[in-house]
C-alpha positions in Angstrom: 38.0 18.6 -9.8 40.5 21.6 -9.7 44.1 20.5 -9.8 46.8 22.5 -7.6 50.4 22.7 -8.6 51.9 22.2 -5.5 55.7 21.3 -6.6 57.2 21.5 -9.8 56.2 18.3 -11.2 53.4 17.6 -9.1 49.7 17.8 -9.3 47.7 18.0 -6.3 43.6 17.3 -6.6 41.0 19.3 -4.7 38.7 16.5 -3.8 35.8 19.3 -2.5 34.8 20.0 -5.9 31.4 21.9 -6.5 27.9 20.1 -6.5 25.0 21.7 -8.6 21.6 20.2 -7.8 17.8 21.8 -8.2 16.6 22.3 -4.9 13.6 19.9 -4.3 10.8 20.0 -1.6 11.0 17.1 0.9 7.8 15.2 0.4 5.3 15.4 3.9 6.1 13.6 6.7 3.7 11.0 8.1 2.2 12.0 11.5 2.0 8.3 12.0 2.6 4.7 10.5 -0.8 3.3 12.0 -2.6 1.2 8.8 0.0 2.6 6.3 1.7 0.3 3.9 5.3 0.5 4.3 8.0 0.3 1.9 11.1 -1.2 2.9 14.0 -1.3 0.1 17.1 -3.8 1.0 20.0 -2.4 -1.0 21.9 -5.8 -0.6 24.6 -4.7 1.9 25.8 -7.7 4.4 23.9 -6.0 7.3 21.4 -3.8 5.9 18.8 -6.1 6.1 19.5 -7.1 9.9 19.7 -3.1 10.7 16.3 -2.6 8.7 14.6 -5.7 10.4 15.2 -4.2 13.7 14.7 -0.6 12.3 10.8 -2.1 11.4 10.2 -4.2 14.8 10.9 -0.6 17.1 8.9 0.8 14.7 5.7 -1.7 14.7 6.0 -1.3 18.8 6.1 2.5 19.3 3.8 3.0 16.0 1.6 -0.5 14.9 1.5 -0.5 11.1 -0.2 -1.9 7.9 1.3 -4.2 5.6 4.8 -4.7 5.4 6.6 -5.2 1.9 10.2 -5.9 1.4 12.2 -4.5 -2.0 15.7 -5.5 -3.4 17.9 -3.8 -5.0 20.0 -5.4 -7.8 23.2 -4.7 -5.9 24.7 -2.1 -3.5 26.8 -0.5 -5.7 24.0 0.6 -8.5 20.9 3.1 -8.4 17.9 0.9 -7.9 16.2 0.3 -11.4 13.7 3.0 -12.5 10.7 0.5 -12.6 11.6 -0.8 -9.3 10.9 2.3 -7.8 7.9 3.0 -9.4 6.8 -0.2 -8.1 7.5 1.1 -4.7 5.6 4.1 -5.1 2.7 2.8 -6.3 2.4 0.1 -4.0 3.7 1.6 0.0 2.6 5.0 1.7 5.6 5.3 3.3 9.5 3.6 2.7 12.4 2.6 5.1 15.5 2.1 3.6 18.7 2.1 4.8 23.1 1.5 4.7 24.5 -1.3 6.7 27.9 -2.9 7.1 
């Protein structure tokens, strides 16, 4: 974070700062969720499971899908553990996750 002098005595903070990240290709899309198992990762937020619940039942009525397996973070505020997302890939075709208040 770059700091600014702005008055003698002061220190201002540029919050924009600069974000260096390898550029990645987005994985393919599914064409549809008929018969594929989905992936749905609750990251513990107070709503997020009500918003993903809902998210799932347009989904199963505009698209049908396999099975259906729920995931859980540890809590909100942490990256999900590296073993619980290797369970996830291994086990769905596709994964639905999502940020609710």
């Amino acid at each position: 974070m770059n700091a600014l002098t702005n008055t003698p005595g002061q220190r201002v903070y540029d919050p924009r700062g600069a974000v260096e990240a390898e550029a990645r290709p987005i994985a393919a899309r599914a064409s549809s969720l008929e018969g594929l198992r989905v992936g749905v990762l609750d990251n513990t937020k107070w709503n997020g499971r009500r918003f993903l619940e809902k998210t799932l039942s347009l989904l199963a009525a505009e698209e049908g899908m396999g099975e259906v397996t729920f995931y859980k973070k540890e809590s909100f505020s942490k990256n999900a553990a590296p073993e619980l997302i290797g369970q996830i890939a291994a086990e769905s075709d596709v994964v639905v996750t999502a940020i609710g208040d």
